[in-house]
C-alpha positions in Angstrom: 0.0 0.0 0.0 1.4 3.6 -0.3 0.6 6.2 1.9 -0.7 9.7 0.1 -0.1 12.8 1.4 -1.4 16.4 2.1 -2.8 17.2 -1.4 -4.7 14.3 -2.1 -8.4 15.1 -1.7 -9.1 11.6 -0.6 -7.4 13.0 2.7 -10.2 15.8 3.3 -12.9 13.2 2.8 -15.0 11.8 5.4 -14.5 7.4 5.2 -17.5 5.1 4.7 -18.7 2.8 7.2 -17.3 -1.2 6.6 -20.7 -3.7 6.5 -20.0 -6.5 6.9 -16.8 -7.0 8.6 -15.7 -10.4 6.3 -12.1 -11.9 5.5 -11.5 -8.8 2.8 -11.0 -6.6 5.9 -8.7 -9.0 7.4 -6.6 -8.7 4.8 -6.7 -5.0 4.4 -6.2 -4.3 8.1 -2.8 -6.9 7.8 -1.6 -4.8 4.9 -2.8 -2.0 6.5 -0.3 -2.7 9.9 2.7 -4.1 7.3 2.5 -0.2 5.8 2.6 1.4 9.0 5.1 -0.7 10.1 7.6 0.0 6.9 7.1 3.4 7.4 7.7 3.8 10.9 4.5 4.8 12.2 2.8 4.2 14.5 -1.1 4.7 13.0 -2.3 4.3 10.1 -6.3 5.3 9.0 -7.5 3.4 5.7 -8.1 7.4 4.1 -4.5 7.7 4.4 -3.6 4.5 1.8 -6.7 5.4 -0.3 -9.1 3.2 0.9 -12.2 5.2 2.1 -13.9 2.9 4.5 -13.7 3.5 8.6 -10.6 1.6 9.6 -7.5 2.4 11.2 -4.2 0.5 13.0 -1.8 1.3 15.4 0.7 -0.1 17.2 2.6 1.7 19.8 5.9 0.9 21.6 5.0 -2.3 24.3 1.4 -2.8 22.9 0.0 -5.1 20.3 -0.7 -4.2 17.3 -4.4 -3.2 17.2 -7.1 -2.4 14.6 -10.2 -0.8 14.8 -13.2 -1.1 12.3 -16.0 1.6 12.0 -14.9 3.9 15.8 -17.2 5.9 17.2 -15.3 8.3 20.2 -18.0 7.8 23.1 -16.3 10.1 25.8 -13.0 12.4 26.3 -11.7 13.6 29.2 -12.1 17.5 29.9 -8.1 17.4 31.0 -6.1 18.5 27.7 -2.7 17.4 27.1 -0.2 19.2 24.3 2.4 17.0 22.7 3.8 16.7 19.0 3.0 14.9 16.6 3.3 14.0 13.3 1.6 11.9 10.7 2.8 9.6 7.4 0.8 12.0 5.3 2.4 15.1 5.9 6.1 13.7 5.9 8.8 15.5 7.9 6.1 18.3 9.7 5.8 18.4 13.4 3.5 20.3 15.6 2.1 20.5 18.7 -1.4 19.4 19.2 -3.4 19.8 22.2 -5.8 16.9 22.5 -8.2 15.2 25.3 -6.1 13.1 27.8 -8.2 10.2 27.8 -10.4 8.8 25.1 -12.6 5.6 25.2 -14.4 4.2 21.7 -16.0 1.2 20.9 -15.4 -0.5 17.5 -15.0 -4.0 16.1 -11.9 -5.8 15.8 -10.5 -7.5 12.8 -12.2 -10.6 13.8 -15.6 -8.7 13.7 -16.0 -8.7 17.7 -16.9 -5.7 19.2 -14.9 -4.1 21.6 -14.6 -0.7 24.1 -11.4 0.6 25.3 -10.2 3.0 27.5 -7.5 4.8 27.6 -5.0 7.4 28.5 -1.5 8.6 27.0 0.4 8.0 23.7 -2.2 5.2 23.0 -5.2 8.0 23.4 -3.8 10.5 21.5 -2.6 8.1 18.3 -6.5 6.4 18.9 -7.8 10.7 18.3 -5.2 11.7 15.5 -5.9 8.2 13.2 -10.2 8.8 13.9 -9.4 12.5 12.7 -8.8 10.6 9.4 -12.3 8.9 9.2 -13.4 12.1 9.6 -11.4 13.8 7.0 -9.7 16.1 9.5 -6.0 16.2 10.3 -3.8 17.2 12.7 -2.6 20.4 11.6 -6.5 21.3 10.9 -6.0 21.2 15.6 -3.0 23.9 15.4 -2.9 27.9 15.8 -3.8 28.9 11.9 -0.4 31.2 11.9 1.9 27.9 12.8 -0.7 25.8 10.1 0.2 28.5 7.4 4.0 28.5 8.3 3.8 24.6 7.8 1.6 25.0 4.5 4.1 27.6 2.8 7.0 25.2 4.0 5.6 21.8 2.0 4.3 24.4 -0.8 8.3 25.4 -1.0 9.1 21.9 -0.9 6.7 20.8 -3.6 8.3 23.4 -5.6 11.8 22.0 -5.2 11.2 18.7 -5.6 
């Protein structure tokens, strides 16, 4: 799979819900973590490889890898945290992003079993950033608009070089 980036209208699109879960999604959620693997991320949304359908992956440091088909947030803490982050789709650009501290969603696994989680931390925030992408939303779309346009005229300069 390869991972498009900022540009690519497919990113500013809101994903379609998966029904029903079968063996295709399997498959696409295995290619899906082998992508995000090779390119050293840690989430990966299915908007971000093209495929418009409510699925994302991740797989953090000392965790499992995990995926999670058609998310809905149910609650988020009112503590905020800021950290940086980054994202496959806008190579090289860093920000920070202030962001709930905990998060807990409910979504079905890749074996089609439904699940809810909890959480708090790195595994929160990459949870938020990747359902940003189902909703056609990322994280620079969550930063001061002087810093966003700094960052836009910096890939526009790149684009232009490359």
């Amino acid at each position: 799979m390869e991972v498009i980036t900022l540009g690519d209208d497919l990113l500013r699109q809101k994903a379609e819900p998966i029904n029903p879960i079968n063996a295709e999604y399997v498959k696409i959620a295995g290619e899906m973590i082998e992508t995000m693997h090779q390119s050293k991320g840690v989430g990966l949304a299915g908007p971000q490889v093209g495929f418009m359908k409510r699925i994302f992956v991740i797989h953090i440091e000392g965790d499992v890898p995990r995926v999670f088909i058609n998310p809905s947030i149910v609650a988020t803490s009112q503590e905020t945290v800021k950290l940086e982050e980054g994202c496959l789709s806008l190579p090289g650009i860093w920000a920070d992003v202030v962001r709930p501290e905990t998060v807990k969603i409910q979504a079905w696994n890749e074996k089609g079993r439904p699940f809810t989680m909890e959480t708090d931390g790195i595994l929160a925030r990459v949870i938020l950033h990747e359902y940003d992408h189902l909703e056609g939303t990322l994280f620079i779309d969550r930063i001061p608009e002087s810093r966003r346009n700094k960052i836009l005229a910096k890939l526009e300069k790149r684009q232009m070089q490359d």
